[in-house]
N, C-alpha and C positions, 0 to 999 in steps of 0.2 A: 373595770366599768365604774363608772364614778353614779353615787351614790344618788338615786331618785327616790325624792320625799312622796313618788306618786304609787310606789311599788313597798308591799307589805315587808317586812322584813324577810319572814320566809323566804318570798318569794325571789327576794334578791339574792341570797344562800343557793337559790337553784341557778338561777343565770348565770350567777359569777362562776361557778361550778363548771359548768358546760363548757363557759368560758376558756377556762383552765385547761379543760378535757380537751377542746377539740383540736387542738396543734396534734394531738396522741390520735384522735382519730382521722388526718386528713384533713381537717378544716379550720380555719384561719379561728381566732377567737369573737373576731364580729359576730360572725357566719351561726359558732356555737351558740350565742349567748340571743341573737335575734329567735333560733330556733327556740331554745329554752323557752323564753318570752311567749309565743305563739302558742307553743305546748301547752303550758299550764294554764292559757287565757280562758276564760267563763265565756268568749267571743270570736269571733274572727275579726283580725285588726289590720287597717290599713297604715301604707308606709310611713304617715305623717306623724301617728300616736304613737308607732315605733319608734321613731325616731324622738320622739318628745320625752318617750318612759326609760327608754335605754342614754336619752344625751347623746344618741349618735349623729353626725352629719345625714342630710337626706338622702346624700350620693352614696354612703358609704352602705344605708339601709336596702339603697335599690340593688345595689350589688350583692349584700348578702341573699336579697331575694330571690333573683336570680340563681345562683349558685345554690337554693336550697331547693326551688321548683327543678332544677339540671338533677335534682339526687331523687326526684319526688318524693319529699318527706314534706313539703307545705302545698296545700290546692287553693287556688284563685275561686272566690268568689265575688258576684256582683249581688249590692243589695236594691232593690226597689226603687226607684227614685235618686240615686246617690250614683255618679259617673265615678267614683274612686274606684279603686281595686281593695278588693280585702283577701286578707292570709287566715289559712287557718292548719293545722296537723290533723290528721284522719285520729279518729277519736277508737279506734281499737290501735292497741298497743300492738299485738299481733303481726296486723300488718304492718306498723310501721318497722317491726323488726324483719318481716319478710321484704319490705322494698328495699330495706338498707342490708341485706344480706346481698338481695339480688345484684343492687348496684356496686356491690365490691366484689364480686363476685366479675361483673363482668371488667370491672375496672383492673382488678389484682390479679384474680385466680387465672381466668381463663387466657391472657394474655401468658402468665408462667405455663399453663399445659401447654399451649402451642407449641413455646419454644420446645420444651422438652420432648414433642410429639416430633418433632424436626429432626432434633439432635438423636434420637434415634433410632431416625429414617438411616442417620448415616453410617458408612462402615467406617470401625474405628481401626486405627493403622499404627498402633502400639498399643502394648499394654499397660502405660497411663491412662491412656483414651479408652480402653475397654475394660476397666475401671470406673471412671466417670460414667460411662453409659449404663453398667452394672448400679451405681449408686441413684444416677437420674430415675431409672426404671422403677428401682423403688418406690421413690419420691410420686412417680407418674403415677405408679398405680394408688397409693395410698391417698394423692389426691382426689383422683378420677374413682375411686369407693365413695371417698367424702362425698363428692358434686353429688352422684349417684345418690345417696342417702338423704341429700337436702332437696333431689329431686324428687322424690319419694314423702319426702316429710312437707315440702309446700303444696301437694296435693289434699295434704288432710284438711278437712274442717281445722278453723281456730280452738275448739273446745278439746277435738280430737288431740288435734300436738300438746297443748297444752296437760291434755291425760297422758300423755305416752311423756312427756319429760319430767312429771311429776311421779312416775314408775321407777325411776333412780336405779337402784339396788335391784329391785325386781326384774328387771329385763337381764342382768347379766347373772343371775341364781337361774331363770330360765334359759339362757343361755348354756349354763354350764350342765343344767340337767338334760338337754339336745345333747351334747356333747357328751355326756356319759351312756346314754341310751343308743349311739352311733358307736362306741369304744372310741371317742377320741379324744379318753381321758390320758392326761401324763401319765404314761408307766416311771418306774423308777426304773436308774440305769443299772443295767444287770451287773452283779456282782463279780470283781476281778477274781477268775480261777487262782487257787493259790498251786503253785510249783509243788511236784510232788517230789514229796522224800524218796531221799536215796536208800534202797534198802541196805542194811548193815553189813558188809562181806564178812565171810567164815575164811577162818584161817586154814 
């Protein structure tokens, strides 16, 4: 991003940032670095001051725009008097990590279940193949817990999740005291019989 005398320094440490990032996350570096912008704004901003504060072309702004309403992590407003459109990021952090789960979610995730949901519809006709289905099954299930548990945890209240991920440590000492109180603690593996001596023979 080339450097604008209209953006605080901090503030350009975050844009460039996102920048960098978003190749890592799916998103082109425009894409990142418009968001960035909008995020931290005191305002909601329309295409032209984006385009003015970032030095980007205006086609290149409209496009990032797009691509960031397609993820819904920016919402359209109209102000009073003013025919522009203006941008802005939903102001609890929360959700915007709950839209951005959802939408990779439906973009990544549930696209791999299917297949896997398919491939072990099928009969496997060696044992390479019933192998693979043995390892997919795996894979299936541990994701299909995942989805299960995110679907579970997007129902909480914001303050709610928030308390239960800040529980760390605590949830899995509760975990294991379940676990003990049911007997499905590790036993240790029972000790190898040792061979018994031969008695001495008498002459």
């Amino acid at each position: 991003m080339a450097d604008s005398t209209r953006l605080p320094a901090l503030n350009q440490r975050f844009v460039a940032h996102f920048g960098e990032m978003g190749s890592r996350w799916g998103i082109n570096r425009t894409v990142g670095q418009i968001y960035a912008l909008i995020f931290i704004s005191e305002r909601a901003l329309n295409a032209d001051e984006i385009a003015e504060l970032l030095e980007f072309s205006r086609s290149n702004v409209s496009m990032g725009l797009k691509e960031l309403q397609a993820w819904r992590l920016v919402r359209l407003r109209h102000l009073p008097g003013d025919r522009r459109e203006y941008f802005e990021a939903p102001q609890d952090v929360w959700e915007i990590f709950r839209v951005l789960a959802e939408e990779r979610r439906r973009r990544e995730i549930e696209p791999t279940l299917s297949m896997l949901r398919s491939a072990l519809l099928e009969t496997p006709s060696s044992d390479a193949e019933r192998h693979a289905q043995a390892r997919m099954r795996q894979m299936h299930e541990l994701i299909d817990r995942l989805m299960t548990w995110f679907d579970d945890v997007q129902k909480l209240a914001p303050e709610t999740a928030m308390q239960l991920m800040g529980m760390g440590a605590k949830v899995t000492r509760v975990l294991e005291f379940k676990d003990r109180l049911t007997g499905r603690t590790a036993r240790p593996p029972a000790a190898t019989p040792k061979p018994a001596r031969l008695a001495n023979k008498k002459d």
